[in-house]
ZADO-1210 file (C-alpha; in nm, 4 decimals, padded with zeros to 6 digits):
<atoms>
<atom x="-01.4817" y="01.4817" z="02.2049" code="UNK" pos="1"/>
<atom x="-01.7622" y="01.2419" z="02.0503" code="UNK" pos="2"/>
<atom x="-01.7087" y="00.9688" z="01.8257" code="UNK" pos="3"/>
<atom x="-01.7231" y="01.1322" z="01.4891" code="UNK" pos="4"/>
<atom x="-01.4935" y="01.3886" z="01.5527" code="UNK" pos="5"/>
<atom x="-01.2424" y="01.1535" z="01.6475" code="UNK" pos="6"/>
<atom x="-01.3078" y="00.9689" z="01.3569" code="UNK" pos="7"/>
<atom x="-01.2291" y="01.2149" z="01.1198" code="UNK" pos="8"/>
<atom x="-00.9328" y="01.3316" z="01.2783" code="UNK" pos="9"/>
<atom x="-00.8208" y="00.9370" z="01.2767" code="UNK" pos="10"/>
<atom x="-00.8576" y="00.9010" z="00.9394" code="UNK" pos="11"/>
<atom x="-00.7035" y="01.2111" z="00.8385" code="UNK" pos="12"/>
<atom x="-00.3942" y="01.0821" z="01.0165" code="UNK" pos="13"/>
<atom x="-00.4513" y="00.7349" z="00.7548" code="UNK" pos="14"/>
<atom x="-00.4803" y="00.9488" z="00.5044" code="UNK" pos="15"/>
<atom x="-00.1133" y="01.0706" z="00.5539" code="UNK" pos="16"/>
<atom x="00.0381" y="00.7672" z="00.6501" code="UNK" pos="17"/>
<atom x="-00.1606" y="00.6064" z="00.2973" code="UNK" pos="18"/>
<atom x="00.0862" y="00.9410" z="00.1069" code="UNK" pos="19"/>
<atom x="00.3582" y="00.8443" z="00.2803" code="UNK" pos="20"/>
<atom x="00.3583" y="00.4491" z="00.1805" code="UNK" pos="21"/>
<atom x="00.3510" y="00.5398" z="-00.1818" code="UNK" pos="22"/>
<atom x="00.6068" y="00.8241" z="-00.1707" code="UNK" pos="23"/>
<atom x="00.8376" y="00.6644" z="00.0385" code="UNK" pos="24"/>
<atom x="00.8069" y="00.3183" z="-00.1896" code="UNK" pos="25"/>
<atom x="00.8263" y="00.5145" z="-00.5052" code="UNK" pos="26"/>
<atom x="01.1632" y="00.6160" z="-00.4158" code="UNK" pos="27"/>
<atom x="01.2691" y="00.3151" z="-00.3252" code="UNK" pos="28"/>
<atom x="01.1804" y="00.1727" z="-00.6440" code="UNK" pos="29"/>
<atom x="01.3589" y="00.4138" z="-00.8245" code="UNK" pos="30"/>
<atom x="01.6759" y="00.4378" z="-00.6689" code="UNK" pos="31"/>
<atom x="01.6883" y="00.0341" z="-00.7315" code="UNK" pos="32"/>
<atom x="01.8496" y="-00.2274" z="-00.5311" code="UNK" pos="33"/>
<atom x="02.0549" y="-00.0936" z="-00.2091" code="UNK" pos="34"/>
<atom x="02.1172" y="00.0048" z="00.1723" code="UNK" pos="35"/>
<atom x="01.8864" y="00.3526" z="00.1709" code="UNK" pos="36"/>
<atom x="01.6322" y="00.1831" z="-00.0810" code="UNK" pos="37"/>
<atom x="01.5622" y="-00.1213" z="00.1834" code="UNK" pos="38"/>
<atom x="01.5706" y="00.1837" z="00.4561" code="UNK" pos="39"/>
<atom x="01.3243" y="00.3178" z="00.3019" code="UNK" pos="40"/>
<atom x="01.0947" y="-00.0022" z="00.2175" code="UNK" pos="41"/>
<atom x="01.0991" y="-00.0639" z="00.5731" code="UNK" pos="42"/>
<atom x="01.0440" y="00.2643" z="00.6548" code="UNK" pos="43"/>
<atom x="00.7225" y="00.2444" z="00.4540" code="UNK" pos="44"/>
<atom x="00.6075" y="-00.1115" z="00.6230" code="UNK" pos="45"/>
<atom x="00.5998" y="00.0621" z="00.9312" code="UNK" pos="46"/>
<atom x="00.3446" y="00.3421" z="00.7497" code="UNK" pos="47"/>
<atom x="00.1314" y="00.0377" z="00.6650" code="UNK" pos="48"/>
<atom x="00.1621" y="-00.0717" z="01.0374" code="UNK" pos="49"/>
<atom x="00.0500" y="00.2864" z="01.1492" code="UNK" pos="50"/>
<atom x="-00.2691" y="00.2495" z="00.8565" code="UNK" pos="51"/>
<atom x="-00.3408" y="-00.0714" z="01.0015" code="UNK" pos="52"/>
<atom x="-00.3940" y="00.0329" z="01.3439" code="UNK" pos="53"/>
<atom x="-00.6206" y="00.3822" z="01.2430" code="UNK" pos="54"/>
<atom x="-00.8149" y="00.1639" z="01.0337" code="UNK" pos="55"/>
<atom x="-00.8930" y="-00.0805" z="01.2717" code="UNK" pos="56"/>
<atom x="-00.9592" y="00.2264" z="01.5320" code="UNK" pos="57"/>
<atom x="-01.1810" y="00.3971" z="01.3545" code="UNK" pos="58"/>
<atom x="-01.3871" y="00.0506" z="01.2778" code="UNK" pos="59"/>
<atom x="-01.4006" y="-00.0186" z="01.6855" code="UNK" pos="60"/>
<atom x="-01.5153" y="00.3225" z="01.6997" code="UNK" pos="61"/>
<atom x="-01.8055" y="00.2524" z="01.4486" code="UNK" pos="62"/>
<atom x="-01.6606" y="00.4598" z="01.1663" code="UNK" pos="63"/>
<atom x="-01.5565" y="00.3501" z="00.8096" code="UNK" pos="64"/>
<atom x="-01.1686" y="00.3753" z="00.7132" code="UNK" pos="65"/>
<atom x="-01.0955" y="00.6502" z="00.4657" code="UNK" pos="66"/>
<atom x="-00.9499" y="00.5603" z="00.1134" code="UNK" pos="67"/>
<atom x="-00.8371" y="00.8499" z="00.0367" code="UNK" pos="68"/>
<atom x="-00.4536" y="00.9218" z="-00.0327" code="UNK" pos="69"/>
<atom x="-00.3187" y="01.1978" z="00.1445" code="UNK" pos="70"/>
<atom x="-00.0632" y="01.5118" z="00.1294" code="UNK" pos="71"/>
<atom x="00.2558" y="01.3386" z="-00.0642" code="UNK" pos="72"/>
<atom x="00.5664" y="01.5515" z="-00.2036" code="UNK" pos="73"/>
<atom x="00.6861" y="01.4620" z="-00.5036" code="UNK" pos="74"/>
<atom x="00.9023" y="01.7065" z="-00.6335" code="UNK" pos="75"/>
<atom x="01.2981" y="01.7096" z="-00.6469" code="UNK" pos="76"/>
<atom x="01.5263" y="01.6383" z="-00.9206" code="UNK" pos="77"/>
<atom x="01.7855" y="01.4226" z="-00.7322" code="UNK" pos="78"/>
<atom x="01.7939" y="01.1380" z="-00.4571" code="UNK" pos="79"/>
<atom x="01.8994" y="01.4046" z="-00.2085" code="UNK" pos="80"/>
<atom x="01.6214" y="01.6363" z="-00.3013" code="UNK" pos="81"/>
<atom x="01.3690" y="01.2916" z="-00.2670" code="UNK" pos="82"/>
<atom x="01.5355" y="01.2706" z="00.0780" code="UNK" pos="83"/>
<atom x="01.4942" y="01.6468" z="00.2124" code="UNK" pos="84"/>
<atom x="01.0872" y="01.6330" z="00.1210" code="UNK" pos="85"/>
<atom x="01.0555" y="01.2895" z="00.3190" code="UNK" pos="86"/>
<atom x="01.1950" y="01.5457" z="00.6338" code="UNK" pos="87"/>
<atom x="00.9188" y="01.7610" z="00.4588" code="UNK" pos="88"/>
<atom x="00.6382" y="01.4985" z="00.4848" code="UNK" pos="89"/>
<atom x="00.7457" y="01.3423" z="00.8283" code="UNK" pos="90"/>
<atom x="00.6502" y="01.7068" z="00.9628" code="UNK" pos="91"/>
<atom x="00.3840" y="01.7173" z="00.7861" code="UNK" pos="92"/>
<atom x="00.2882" y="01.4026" z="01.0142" code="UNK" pos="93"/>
<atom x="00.4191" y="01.4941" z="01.3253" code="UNK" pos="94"/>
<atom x="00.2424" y="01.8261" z="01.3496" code="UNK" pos="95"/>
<atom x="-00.1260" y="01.6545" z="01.2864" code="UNK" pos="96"/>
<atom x="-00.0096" y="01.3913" z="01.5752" code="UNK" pos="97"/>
<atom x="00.0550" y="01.6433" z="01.8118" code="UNK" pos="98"/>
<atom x="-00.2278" y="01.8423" z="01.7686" code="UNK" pos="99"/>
<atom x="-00.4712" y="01.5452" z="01.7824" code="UNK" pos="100"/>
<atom x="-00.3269" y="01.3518" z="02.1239" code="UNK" pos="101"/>
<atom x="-00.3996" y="01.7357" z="02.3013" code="UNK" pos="102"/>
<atom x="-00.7483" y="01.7102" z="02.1544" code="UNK" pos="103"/>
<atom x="-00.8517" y="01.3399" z="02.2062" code="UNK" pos="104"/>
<atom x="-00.9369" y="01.2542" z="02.5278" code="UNK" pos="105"/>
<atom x="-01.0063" y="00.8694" z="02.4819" code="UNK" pos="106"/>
<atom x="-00.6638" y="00.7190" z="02.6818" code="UNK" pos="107"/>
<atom x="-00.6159" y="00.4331" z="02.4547" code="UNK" pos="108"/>
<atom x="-00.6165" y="00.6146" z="02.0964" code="UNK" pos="109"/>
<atom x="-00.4073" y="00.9024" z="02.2883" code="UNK" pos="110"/>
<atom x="-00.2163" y="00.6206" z="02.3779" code="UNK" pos="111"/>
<atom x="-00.1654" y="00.4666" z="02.0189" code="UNK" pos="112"/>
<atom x="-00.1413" y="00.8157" z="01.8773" code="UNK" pos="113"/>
<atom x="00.1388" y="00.8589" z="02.1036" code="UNK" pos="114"/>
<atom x="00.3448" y="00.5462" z="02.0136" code="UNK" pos="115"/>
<atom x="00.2959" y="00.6253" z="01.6498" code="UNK" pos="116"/>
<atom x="00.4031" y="00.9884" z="01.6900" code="UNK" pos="117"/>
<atom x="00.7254" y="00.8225" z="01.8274" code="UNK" pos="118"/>
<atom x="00.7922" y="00.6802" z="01.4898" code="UNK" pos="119"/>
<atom x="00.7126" y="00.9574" z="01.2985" code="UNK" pos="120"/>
<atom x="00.9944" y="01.1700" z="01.4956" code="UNK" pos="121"/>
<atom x="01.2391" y="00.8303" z="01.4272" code="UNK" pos="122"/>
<atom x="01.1925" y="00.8570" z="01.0759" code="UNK" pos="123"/>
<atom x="01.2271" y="01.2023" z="01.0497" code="UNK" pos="124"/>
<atom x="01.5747" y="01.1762" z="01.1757" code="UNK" pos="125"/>
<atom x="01.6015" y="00.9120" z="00.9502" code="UNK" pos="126"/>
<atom x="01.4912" y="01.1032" z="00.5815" code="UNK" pos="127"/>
<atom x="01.7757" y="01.4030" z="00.7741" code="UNK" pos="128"/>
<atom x="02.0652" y="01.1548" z="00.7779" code="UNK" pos="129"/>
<atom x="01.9404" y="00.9940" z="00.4132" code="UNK" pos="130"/>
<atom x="01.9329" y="01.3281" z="00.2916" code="UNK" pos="131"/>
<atom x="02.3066" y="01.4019" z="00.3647" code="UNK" pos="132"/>
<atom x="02.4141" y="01.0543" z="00.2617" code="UNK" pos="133"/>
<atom x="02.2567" y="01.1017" z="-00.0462" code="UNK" pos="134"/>
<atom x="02.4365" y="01.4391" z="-00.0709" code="UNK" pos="135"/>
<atom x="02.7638" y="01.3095" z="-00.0112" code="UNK" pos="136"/>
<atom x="02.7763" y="00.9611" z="-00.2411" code="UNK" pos="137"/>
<atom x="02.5661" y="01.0716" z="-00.5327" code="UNK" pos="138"/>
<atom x="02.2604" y="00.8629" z="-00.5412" code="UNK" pos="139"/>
<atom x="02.0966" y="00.8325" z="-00.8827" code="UNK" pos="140"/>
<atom x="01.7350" y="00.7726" z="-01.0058" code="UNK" pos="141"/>
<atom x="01.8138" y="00.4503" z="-01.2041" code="UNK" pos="142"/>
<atom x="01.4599" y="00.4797" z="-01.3538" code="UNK" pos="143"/>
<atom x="01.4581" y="00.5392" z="-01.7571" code="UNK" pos="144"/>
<atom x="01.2292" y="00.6120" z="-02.0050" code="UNK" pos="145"/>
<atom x="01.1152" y="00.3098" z="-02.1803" code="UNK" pos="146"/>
<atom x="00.7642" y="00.3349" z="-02.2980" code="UNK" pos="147"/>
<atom x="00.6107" y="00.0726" z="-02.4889" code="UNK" pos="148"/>
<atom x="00.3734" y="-00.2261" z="-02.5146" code="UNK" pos="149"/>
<atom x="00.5450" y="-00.4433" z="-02.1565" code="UNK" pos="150"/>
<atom x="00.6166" y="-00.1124" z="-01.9593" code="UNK" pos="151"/>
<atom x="00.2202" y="-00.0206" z="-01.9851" code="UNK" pos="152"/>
<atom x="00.1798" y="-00.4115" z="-01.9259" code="UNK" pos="153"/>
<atom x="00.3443" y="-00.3483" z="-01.6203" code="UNK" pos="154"/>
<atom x="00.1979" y="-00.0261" z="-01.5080" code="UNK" pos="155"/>
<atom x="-00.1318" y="-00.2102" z="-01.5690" code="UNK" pos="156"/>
<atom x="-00.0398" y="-00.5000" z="-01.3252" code="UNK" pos="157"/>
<atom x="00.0990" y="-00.2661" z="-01.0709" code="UNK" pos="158"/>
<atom x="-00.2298" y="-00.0432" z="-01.0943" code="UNK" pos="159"/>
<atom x="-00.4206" y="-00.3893" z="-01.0528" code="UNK" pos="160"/>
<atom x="-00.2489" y="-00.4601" z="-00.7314" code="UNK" pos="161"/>
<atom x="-00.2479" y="-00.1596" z="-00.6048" code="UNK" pos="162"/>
<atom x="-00.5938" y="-00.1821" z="-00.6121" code="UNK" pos="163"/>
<atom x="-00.7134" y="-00.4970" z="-00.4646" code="UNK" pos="164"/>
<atom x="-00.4572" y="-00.4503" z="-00.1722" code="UNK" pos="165"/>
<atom x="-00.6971" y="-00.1542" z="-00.0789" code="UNK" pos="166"/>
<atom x="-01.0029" y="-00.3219" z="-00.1330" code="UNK" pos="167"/>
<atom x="-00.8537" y="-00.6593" z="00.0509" code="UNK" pos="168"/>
<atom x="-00.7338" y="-00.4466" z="00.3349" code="UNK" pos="169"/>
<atom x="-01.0585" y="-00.2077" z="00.3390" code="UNK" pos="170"/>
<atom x="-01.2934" y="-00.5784" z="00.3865" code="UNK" pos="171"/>
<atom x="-01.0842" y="-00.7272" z="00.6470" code="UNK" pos="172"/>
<atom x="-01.1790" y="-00.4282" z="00.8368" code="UNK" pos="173"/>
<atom x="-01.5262" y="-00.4054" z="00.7947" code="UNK" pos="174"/>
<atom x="-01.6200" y="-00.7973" z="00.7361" code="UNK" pos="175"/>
<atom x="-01.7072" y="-00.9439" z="01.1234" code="UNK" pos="176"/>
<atom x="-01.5889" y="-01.3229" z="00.9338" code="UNK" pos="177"/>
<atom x="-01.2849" y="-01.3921" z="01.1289" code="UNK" pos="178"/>
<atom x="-01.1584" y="-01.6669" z="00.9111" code="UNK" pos="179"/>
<atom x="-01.2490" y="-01.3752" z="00.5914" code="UNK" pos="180"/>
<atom x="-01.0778" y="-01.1195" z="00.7946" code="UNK" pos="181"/>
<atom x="-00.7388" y="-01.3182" z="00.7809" code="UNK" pos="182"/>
<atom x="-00.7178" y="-01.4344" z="00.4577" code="UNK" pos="183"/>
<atom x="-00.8100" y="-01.1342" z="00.3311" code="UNK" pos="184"/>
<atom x="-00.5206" y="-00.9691" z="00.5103" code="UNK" pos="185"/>
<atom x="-00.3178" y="-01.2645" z="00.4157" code="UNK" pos="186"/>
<atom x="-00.3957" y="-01.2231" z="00.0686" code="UNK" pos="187"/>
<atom x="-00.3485" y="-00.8193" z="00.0881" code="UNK" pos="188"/>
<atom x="00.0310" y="-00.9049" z="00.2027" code="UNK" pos="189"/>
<atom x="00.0693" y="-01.1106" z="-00.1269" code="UNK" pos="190"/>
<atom x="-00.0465" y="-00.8448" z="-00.3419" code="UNK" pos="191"/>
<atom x="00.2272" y="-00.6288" z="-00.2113" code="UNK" pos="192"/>
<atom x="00.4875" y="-00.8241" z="-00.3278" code="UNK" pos="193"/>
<atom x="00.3084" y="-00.8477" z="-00.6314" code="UNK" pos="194"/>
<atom x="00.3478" y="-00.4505" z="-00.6583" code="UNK" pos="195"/>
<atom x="00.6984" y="-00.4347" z="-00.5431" code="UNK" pos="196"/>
<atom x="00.7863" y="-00.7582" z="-00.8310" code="UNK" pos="197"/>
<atom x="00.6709" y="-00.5576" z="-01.1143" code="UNK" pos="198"/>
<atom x="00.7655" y="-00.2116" z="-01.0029" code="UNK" pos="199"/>
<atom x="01.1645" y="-00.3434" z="-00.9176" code="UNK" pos="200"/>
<atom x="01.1206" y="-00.5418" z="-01.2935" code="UNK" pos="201"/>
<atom x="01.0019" y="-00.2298" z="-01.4750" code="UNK" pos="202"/>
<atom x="01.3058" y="-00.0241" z="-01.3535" code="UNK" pos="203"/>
<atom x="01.5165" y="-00.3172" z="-01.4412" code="UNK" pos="204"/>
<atom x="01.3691" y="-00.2644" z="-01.7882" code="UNK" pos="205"/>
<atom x="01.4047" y="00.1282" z="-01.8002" code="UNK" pos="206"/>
<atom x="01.0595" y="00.2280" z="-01.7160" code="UNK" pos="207"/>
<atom x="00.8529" y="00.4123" z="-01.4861" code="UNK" pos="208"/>
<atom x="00.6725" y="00.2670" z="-01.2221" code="UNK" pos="209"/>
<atom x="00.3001" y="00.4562" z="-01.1402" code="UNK" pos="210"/>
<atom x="00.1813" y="00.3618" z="-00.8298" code="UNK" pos="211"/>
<atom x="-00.2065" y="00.4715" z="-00.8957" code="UNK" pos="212"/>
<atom x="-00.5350" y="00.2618" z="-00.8586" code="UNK" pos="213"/>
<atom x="-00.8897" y="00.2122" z="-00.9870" code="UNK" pos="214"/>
<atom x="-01.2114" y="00.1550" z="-00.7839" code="UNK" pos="215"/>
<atom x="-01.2129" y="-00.0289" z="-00.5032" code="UNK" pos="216"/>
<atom x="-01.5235" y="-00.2431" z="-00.4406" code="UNK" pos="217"/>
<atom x="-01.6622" y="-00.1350" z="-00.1016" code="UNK" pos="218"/>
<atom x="-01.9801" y="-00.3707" z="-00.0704" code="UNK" pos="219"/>
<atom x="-02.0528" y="-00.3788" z="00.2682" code="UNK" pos="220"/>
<atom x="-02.1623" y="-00.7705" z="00.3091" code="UNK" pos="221"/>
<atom x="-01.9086" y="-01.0472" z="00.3306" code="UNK" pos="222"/>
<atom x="-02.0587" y="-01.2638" z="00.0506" code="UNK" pos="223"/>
<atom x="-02.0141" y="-00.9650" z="-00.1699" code="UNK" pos="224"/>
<atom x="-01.7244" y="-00.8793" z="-00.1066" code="UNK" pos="225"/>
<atom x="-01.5989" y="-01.2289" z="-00.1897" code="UNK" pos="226"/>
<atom x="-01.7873" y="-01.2374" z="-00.5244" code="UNK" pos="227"/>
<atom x="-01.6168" y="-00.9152" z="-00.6008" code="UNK" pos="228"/>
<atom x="-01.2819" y="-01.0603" z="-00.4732" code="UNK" pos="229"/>
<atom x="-01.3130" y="-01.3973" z="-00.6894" code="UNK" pos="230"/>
<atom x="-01.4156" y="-01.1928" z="-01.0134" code="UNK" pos="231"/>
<atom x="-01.1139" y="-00.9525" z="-01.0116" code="UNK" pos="232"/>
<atom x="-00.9219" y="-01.2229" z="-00.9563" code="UNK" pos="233"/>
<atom x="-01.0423" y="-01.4434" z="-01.2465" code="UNK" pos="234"/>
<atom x="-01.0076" y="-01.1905" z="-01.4631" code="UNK" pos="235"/>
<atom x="-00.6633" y="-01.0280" z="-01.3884" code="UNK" pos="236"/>
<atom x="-00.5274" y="-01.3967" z="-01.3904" code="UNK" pos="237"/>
<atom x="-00.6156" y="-01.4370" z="-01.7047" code="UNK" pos="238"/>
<atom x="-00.4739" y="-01.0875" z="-01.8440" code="UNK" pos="239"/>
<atom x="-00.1835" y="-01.1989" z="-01.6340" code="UNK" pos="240"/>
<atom x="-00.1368" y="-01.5229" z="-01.8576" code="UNK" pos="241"/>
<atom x="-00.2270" y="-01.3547" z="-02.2017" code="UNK" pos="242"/>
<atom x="00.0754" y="-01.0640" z="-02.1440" code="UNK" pos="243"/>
<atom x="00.2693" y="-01.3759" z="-02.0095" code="UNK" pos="244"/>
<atom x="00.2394" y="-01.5219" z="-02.3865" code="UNK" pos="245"/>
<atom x="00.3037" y="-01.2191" z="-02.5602" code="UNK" pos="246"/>
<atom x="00.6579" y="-01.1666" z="-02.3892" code="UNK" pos="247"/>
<atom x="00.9759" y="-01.2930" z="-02.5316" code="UNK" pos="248"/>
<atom x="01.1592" y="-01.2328" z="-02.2195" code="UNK" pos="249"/>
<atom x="01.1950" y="-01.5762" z="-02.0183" code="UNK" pos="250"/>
<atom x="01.2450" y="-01.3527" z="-01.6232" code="UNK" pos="251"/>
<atom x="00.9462" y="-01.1443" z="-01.7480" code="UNK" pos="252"/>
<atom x="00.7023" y="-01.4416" z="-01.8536" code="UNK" pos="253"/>
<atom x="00.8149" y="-01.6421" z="-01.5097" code="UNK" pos="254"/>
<atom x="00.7490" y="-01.3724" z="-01.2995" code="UNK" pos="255"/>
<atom x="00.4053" y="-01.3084" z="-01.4523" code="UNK" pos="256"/>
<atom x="00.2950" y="-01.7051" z="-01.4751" code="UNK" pos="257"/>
<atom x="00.3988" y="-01.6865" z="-01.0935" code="UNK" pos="258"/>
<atom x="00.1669" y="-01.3580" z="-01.0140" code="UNK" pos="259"/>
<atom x="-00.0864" y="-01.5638" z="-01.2091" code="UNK" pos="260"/>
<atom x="-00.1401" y="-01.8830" z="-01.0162" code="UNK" pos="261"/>
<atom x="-00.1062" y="-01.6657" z="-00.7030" code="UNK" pos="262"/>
<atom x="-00.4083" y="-01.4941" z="-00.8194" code="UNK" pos="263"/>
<atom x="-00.5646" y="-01.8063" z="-00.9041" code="UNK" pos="264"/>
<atom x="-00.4930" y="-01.9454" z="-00.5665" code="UNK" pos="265"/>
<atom x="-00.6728" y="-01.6561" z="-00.4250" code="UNK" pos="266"/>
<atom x="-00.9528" y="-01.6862" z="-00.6494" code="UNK" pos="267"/>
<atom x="-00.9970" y="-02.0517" z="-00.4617" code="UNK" pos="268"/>
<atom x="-00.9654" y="-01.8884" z="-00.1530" code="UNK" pos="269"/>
<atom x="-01.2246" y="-01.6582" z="-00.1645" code="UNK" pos="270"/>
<atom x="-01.4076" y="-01.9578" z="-00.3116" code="UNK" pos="271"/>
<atom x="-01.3994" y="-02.1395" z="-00.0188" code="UNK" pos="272"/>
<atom x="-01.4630" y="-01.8940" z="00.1981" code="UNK" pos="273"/>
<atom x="-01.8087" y="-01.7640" z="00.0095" code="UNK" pos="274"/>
<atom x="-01.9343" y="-02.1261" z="00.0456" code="UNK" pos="275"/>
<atom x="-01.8911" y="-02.1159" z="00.3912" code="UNK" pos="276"/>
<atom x="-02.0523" y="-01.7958" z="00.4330" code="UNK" pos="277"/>
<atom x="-02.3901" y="-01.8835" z="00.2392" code="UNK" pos="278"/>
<atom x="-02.3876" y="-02.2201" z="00.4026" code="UNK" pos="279"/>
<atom x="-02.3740" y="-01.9765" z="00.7127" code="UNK" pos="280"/>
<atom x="-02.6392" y="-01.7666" z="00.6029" code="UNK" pos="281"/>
<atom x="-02.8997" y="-02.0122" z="00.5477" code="UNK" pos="282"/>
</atoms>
C-alpha cells in the first residue's frame, strides 16, 4: 500500500479517537465529580495518547494530521444510556482497526495499530461494565440549565481552549524546532486543564458545557505559527481579565485571573521562542 493511502486511513482512525475525547469528556463533565467520571477522564487521556501517536505517524510518513472530528454519539437521556453508546463508539473503533492492520503492510504502524486496537477492546469492556453500574446506582446528569451572561463567558473560554490545544498540538507536529515542538506540547497540556477548569465550574454553576472550537491557525512556518500563538494569547488574556472584573463571584474571578497569567506566561513563551527562531533564520 503507498504512502497516501495509509495516510488517509491513519487519519481516519484520529479522526475517531478526536470524537471519542470529546464524547467521552463531555460525560464526564456532566456527571460531575466521582469514581466513573475520573474512569472516564482517563479513559479519554488515553484517546489523546492514541491521537498523539497517528499524528505523529502520519507526519513521519510525510502527510498532514487531520483536524477533523469524527463519528461521536450523543444521544441518550440517562448516564446508563451515555454508557451503552460509549460500547457503541468503541466498536465503532475497533472495526476500522481491524480492517486497517489486514490492509497495511508497513510492520511498525501494523504494529502501533495493533497495540492501540488492544485498548480500544479494554475500554469497550470498560463503557459494558459502566453501563450496568450506571444501571444499577442511578447516575444523574448534574448539568442544569443556567443561561446567562458567565455561563456564555464560560462557553466562550472553553471554546477558546479548545481551540488553541488543536492548533498547539497540530504545530508541534509539523514545526521541525525541537525546543518549539515541546513547549508547544507543553503548553497544549495546560490548555487542557484550562478546558476541564471551566467546564467542571460551569456545571458547578448549573450550566452546559459545549465543547466546540473556532479556526485553528495552520501556517506552515515556525515563526508564524508563533506570531499566531502570541496574538491569541494576548488577546484571550485580556478577555480573560475583563470577564474576571465583571464577576462577583470570588472562586469564579480566581480561577479566571489564574487562566489569565497562564496565558500570559505562554504569550512569553512563544516570545522567546520566535526570537530565537529569526535570530536562526538570519
Amino acid at each position: 500500500m503507498d504512502k497516501d493511502k495509509i495516510i488517509a486511513l491513519l487519519n481516519e482512525d484520529l479522526e475517531g479517537e478526536h470524537g471519542a475525547i470529546i464524547q467521552y469528556l463531555t460525560h464526564a463533565y456532566a456527571m460531575g465529580e466521582g469514581e466513573m467520571s475520573c474512569e472516564l477522564e482517563a479513559i479519554a487521556r488515553e484517546e489523546m495518547r492514541h491521537l498523539d501517536w497517528l499524528a505523529e505517524t502520519i507526519v513521519e510518513l510525510g502527510g498532514i494530521p487531520s483536524l477533523k472530528r469524527g463519528k461521536m454519539r450523543m444521544g441518550g437521556s440517562s448516564v446508563a444510556d451515555w454508557m451503552k453508546n460509549g460500547v457503541l463508539l468503541e466498536e465503532d473503533a475497533i472495526a476500522p482497526y481491524r480492517k486497517h492492520i489486514e490492509l497495511i503492510d508497513d510492520p511498525k504502524i501494523k504494529r502501533l495499530l495493533k497495540r492501540i486496537l488492544a485498548d480500544e477492546e479494554s475500554h469497550h469492556a470498560d463503557f459494558e461494565h459502566f453501563a450496568e453500574k450506571a444501571q444499577r446506582e442511578g447516575a444523574e446528569d448534574i448539568r442544569g440549565s443556567r443561561t446567562d451572561r458567565i455561563t456564555r463567558a464560560l462557553n466562550w473560554g472553553i471554546e477558546h481552549e479548545y481551540t488553541v490545544i488543536l492548533q498547539y498540538l497540530f504545530q508541534s507536529y509539523l514545526t521541525t524546532n525541537k525546543e518549539a515542538k515541546k513547549e508547544l506540547e507543553d503548553q497544549a497540556i495546560n490548555e487542557m486543564q484550562h478546558l476541564g477548569w471551566l467546564a467542571e465550574k460551569l456545571v458547578d454553576i448549573n450550566g452546559i458545557p459545549g465543547i466546540e472550537h473556532t479556526e485553528v491557525d495552520r501556517s506552515p512556518r515556525t515563526a508564524d505559527m508563533l506570531r499566531a500563538d502570541i496574538d491569541i494569547e494576548q488577546k484571550v488574556a485580556r478577555e480573560y481579565d475583563r470577564i474576571a472584573g465583571e464577576t462577583e463571584d470570588p472562586g469564579l474571578k480566581n480561577l479566571l485571573l489564574r487562566i489569565r497569567d497562564q496565558e500570559l506566561y505562554h504569550a512569553e513563551v512563544f516570545g522567546d521562542l520566535l526570537k530565537e527562531e529569526e535570530g536562526n533564520s538570519i
